[in-house]
VOTORVO-657832 format. One record per residue: residue number from 1; residue in one letter; x, y, z of N, C-alpha, C in turn. Coordinates in nm, 4 decimals, m for minus. Example, Ala and Ser with C-alpha at 12.3 -4.5 7.8 and 13.67 -1.06 7.14 Angstrom:
2
> pos code nx ny nz cax cay caz cx cy cz
> 1 A 1.3190 m0.5690 0.7800 1.2300 m0.4500 0.7800 1.3200 m0.3300 0.7800
> 2 S 1.2850 m0.2250 0.7080 1.3670 m0.1060 0.7140 1.2900 0.0030 0.7870
END
This chain:
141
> pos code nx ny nz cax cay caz cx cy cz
> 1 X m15.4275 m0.1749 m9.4327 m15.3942 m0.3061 m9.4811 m15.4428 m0.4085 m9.3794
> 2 X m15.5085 m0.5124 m9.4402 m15.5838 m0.6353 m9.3475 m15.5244 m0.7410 m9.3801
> 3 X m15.4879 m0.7775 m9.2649 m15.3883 m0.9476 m9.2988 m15.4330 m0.9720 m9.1664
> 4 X m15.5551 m0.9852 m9.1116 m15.6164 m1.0917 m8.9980 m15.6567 m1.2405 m9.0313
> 5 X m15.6482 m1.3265 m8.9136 m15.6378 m1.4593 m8.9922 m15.5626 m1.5138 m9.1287
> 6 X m15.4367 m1.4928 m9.1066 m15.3618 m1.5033 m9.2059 m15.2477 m1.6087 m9.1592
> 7 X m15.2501 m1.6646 m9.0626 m15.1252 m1.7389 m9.0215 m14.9754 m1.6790 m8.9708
> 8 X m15.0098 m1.6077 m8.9951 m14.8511 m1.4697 m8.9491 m14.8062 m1.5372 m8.8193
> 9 X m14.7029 m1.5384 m8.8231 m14.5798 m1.6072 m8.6975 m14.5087 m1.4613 m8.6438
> 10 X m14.4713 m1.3715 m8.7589 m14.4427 m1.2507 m8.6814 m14.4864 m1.1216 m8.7832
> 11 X m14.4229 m0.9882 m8.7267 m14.4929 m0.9066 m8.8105 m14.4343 m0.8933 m8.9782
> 12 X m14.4817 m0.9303 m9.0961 m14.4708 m0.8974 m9.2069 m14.3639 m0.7813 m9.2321
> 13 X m14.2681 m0.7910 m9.3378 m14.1637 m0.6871 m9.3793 m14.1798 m0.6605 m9.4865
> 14 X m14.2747 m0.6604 m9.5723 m14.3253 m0.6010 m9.6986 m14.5053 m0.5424 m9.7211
> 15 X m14.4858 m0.3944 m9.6920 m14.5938 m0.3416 m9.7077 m14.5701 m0.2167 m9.8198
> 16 X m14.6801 m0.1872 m9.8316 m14.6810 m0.0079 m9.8987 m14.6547 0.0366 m9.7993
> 17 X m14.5420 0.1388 m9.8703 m14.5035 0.2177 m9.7482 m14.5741 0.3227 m9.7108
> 18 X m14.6698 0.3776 m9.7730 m14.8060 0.4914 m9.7550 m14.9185 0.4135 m9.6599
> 19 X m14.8645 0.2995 m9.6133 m15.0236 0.2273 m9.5171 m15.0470 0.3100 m9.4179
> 20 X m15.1417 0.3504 m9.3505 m15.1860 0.4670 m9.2767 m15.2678 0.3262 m9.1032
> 21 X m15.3187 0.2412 m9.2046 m15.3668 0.1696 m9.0994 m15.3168 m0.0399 m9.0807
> 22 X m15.2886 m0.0899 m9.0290 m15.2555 m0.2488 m9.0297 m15.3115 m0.3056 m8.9380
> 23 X m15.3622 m0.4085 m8.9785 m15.4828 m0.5256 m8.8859 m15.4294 m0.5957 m8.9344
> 24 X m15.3897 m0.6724 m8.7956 m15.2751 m0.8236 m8.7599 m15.3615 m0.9193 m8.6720
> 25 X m15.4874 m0.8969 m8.6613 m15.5357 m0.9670 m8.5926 m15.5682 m1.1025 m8.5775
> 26 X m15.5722 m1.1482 m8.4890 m15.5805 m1.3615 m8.5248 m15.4652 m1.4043 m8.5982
> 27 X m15.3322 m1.3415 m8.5250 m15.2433 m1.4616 m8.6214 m15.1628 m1.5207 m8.4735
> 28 X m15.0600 m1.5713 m8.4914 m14.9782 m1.5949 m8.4386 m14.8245 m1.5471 m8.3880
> 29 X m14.8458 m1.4291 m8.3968 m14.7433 m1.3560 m8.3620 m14.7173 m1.3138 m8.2110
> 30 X m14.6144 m1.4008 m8.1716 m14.5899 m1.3775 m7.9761 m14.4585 m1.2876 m7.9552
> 31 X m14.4236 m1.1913 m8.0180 m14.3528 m1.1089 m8.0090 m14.3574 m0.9715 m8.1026
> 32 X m14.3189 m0.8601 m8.0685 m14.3029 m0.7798 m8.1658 m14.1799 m0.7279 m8.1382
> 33 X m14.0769 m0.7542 m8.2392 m13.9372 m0.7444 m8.2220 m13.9094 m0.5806 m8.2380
> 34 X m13.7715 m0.5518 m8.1232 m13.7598 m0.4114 m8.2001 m13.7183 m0.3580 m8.3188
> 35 X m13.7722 m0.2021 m8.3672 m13.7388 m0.1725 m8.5124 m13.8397 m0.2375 m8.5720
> 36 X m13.9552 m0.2833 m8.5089 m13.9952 m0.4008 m8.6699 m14.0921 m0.3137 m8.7970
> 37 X m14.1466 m0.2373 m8.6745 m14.2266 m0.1374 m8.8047 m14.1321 m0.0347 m8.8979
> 38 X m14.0729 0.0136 m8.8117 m13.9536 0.1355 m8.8894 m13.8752 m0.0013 m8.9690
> 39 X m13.7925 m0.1139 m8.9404 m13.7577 m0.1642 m9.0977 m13.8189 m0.2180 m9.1964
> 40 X m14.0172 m0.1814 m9.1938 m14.0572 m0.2203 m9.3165 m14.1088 m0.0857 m9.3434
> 41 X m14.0254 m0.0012 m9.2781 m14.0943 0.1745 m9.3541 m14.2384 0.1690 m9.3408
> 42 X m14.2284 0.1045 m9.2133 m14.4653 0.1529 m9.2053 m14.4518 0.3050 m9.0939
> 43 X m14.3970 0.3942 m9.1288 m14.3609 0.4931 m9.0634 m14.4913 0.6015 m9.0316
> 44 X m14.5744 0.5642 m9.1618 m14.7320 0.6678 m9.1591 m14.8270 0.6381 m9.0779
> 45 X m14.7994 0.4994 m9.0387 m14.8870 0.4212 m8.9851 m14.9994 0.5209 m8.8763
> 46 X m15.1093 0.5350 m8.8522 m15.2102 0.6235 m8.7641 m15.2564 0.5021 m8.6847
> 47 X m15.3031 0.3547 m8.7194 m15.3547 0.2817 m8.6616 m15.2810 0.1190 m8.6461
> 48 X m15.2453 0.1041 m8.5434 m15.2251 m0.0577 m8.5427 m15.3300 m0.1258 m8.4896
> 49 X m15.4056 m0.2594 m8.5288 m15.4551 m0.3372 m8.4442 m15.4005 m0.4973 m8.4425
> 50 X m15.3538 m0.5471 m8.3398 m15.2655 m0.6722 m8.3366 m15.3321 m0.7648 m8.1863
> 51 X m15.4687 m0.7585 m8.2223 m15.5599 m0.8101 m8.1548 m15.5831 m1.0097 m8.1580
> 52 X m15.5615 m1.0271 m8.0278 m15.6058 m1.1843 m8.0520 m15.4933 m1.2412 m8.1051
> 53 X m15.3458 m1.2494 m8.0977 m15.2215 m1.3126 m8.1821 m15.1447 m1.3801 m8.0864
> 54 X m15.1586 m1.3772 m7.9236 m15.0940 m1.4150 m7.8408 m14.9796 m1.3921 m7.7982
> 55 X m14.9304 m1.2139 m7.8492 m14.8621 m1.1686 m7.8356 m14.7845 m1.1999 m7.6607
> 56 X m14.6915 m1.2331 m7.5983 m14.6460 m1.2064 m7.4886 m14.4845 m1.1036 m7.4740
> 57 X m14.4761 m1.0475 m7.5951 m14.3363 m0.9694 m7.5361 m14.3494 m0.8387 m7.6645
> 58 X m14.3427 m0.7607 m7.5705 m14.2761 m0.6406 m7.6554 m14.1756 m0.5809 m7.6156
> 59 X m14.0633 m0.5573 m7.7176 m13.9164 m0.5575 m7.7231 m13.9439 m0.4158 m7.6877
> 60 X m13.8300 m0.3456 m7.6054 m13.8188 m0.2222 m7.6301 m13.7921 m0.1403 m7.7759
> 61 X m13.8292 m0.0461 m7.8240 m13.8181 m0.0287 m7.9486 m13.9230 m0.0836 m8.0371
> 62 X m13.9786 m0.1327 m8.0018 m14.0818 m0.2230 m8.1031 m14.1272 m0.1408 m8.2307
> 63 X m14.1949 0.0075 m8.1137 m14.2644 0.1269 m8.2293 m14.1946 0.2149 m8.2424
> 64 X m14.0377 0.1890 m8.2385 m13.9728 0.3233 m8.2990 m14.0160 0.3749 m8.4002
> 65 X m14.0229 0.4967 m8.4299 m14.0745 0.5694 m8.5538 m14.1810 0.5590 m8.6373
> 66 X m14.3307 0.5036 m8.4996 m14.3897 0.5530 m8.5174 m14.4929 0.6814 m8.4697
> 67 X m14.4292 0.7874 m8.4859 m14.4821 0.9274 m8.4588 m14.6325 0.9737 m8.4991
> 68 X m14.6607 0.8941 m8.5892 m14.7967 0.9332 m8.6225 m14.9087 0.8545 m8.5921
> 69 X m14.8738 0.7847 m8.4728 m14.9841 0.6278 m8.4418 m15.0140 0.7140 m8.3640
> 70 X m15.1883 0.7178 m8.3770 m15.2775 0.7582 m8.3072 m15.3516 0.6445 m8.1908
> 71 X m15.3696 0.5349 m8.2813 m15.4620 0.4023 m8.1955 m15.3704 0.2840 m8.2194
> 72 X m15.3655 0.2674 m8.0935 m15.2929 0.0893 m8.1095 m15.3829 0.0279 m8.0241
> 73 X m15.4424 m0.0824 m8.0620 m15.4741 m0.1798 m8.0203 m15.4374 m0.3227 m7.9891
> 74 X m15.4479 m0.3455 m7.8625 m15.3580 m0.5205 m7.8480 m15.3985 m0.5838 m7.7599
> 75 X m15.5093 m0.5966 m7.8021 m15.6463 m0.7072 m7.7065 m15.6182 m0.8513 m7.6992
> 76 X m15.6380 m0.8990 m7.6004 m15.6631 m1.0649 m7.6354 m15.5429 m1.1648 m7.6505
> 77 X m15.4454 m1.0451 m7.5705 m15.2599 m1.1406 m7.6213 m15.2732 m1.2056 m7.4544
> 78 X m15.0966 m1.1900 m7.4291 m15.0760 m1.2529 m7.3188 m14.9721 m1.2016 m7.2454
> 79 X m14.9677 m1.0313 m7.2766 m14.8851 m0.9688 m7.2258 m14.8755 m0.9864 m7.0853
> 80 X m14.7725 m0.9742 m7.0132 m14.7699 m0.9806 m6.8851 m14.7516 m0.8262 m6.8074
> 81 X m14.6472 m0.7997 m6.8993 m14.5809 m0.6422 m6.8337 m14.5508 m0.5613 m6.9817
> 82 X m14.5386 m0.4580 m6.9551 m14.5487 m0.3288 m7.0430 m14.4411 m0.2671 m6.9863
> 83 X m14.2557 m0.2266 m7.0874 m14.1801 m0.2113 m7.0273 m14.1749 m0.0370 m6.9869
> 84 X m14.0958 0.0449 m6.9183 m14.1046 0.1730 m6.9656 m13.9649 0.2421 m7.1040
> 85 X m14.0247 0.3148 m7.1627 m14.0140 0.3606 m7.2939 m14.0965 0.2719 m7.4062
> 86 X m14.1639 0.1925 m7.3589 m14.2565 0.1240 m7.5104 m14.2701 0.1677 m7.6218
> 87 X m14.3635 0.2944 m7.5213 m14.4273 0.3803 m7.6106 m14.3319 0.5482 m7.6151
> 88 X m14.2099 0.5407 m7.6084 m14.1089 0.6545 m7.6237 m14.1566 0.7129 m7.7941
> 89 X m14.1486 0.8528 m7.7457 m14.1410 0.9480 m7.8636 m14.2755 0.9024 m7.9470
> 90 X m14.3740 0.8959 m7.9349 m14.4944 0.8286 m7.9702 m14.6217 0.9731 m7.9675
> 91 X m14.5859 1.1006 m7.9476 m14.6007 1.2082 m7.9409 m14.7961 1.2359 m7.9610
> 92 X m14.8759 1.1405 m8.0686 m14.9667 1.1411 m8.1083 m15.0493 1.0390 m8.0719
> 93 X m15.0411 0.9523 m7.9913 m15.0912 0.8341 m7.9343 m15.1991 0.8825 m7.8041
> 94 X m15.3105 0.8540 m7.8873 m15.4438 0.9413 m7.8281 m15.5271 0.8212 m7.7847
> 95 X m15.5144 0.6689 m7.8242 m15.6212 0.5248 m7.7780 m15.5121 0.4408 m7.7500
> 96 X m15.4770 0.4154 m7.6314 m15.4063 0.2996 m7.6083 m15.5078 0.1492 m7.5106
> 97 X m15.5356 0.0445 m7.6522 m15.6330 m0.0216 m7.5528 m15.5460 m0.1923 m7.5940
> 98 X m15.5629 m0.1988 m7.4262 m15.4875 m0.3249 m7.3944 m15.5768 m0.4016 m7.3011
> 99 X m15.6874 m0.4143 m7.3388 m15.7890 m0.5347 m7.2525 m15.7948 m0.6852 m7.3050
> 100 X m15.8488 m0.7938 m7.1927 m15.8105 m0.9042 m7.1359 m15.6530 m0.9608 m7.2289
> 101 X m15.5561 m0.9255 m7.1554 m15.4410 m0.9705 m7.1199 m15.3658 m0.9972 m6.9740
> 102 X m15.2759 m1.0730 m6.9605 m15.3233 m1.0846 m6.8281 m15.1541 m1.0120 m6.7825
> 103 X m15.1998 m0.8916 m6.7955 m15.0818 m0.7683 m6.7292 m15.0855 m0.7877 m6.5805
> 104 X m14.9315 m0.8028 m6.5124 m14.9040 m0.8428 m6.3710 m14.8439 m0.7260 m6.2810
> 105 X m14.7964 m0.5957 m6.4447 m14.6900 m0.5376 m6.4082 m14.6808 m0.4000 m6.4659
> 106 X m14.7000 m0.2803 m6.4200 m14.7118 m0.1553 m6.5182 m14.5513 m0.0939 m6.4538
> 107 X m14.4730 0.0004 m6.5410 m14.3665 0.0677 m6.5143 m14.3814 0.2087 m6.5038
> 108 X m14.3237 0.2553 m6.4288 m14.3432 0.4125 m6.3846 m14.4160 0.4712 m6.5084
> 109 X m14.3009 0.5358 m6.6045 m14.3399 0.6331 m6.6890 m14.3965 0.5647 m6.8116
> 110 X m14.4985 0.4593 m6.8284 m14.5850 0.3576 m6.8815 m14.6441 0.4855 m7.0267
> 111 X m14.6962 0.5567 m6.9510 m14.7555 0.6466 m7.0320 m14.7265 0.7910 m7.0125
> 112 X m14.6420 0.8371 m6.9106 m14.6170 0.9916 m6.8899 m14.5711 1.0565 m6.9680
> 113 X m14.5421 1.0019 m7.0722 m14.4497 1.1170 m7.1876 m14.5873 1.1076 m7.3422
> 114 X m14.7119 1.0619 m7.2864 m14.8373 1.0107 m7.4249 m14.9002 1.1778 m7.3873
> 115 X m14.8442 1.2551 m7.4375 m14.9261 1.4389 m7.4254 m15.0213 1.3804 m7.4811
> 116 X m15.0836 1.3155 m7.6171 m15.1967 1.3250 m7.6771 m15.2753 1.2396 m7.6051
> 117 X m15.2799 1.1247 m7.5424 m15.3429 1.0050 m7.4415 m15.4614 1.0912 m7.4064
> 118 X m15.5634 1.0031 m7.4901 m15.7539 1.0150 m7.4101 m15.7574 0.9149 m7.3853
> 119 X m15.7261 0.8055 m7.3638 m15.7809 0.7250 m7.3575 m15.6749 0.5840 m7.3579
> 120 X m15.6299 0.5247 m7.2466 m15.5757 0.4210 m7.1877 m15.6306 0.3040 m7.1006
> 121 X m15.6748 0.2080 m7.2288 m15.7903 0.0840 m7.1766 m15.7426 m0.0453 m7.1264
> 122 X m15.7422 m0.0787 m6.9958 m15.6825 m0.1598 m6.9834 m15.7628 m0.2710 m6.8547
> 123 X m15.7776 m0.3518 m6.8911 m15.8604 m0.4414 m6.8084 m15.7063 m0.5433 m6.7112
> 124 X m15.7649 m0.5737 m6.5674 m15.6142 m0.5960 m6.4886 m15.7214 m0.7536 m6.3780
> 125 X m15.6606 m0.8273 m6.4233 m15.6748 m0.9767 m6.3327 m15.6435 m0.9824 m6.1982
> 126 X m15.5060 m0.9231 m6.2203 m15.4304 m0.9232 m6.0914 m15.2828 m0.8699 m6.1412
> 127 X m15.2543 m0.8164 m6.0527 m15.1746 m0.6589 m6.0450 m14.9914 m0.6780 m5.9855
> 128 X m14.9380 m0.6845 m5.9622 m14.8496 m0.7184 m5.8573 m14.7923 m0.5524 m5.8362
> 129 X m14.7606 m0.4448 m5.9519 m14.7229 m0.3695 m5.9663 m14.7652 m0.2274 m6.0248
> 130 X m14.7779 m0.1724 m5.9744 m14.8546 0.0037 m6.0456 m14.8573 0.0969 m5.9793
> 131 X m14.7197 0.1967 m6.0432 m14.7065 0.2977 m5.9868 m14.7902 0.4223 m5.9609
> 132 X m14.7721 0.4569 m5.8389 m14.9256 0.5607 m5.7874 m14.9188 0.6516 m5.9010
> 133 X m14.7980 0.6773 m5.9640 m14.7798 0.8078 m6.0585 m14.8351 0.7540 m6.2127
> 134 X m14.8927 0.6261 m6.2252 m15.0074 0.5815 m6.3388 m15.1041 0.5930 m6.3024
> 135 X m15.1984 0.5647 m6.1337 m15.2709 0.5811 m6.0917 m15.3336 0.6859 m6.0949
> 136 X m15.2862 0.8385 m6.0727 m15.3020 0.9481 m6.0643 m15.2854 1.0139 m6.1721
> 137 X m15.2191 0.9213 m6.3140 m15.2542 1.0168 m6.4556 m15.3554 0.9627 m6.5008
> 138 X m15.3940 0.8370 m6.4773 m15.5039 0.7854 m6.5352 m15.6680 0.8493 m6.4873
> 139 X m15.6616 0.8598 m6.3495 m15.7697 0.9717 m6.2616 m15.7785 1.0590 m6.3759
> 140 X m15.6815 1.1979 m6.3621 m15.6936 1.3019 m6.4123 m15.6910 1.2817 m6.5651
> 141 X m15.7163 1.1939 m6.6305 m15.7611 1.2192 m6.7809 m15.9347 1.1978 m6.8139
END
């Protein structure tokens, strides 16, 4: 489902619930609240892209239940920090790409629990925080 450039303020609560993929890109959405995908039943979801919206906060919980997201994409926001559990129980999450945002701040277990993770893209301005134990999973992948 494509709703880029659409004016969106936050994420939409009426989809098919069989959507496999959602492009949110170019709107205006500066948060992604928690629960928001699990209470519009986008539970199949394999792909998010929420590129370019000026996202600056993600709630803990945001992607509860989604187990079957393979690629999320979230380019071009204004994230600062990435909390730990974001991405909790996320079991299949194989592309995590988060370039030019201007991240200040990574949390320990950021990605240690992503078994499927090839691939964690992330472009960094300036850093204040990053634990050696991201440093050293990111090496070895």
């Amino acid at each position: 489902m494509r709703l880029s450039m659409c004016l969106i303020k936050e994420c939409p609560s009426i989809f098919p619930t069989n959507a496999r993929k959602l492009v949110l890109d170019s709107n205006s959405i500066t948060c992604l609240e928690k629960n928001r995908f699990i209470a519009s039943r986008l539970t199949e979801l394999e792909e998010i892209s929420i590129n370019d919206c000026e996202i600056e906060t993600i709630k803990i919980r945001a992607f509860s239940g989604l187990t079957k997201l393979a690629l999320l994409s979230m380019c071009g926001n204004k994230l600062r920090k990435i909390k730990q559990r974001t991405f909790k129980k996320m079991n299949r999450l194989a592309y995590l790409v988060f370039v030019d945002n201007i991240i200040e701040h990574l949390e320990v277990d950021i990605i240690s629990r992503l078994i499927s993770l090839k691939l964690f893209y992330l472009t960094i301005k300036k850093i204040a925080g990053c634990p050696s134990r991201l440093v050293l999973r990111i090496a070895q992948s």
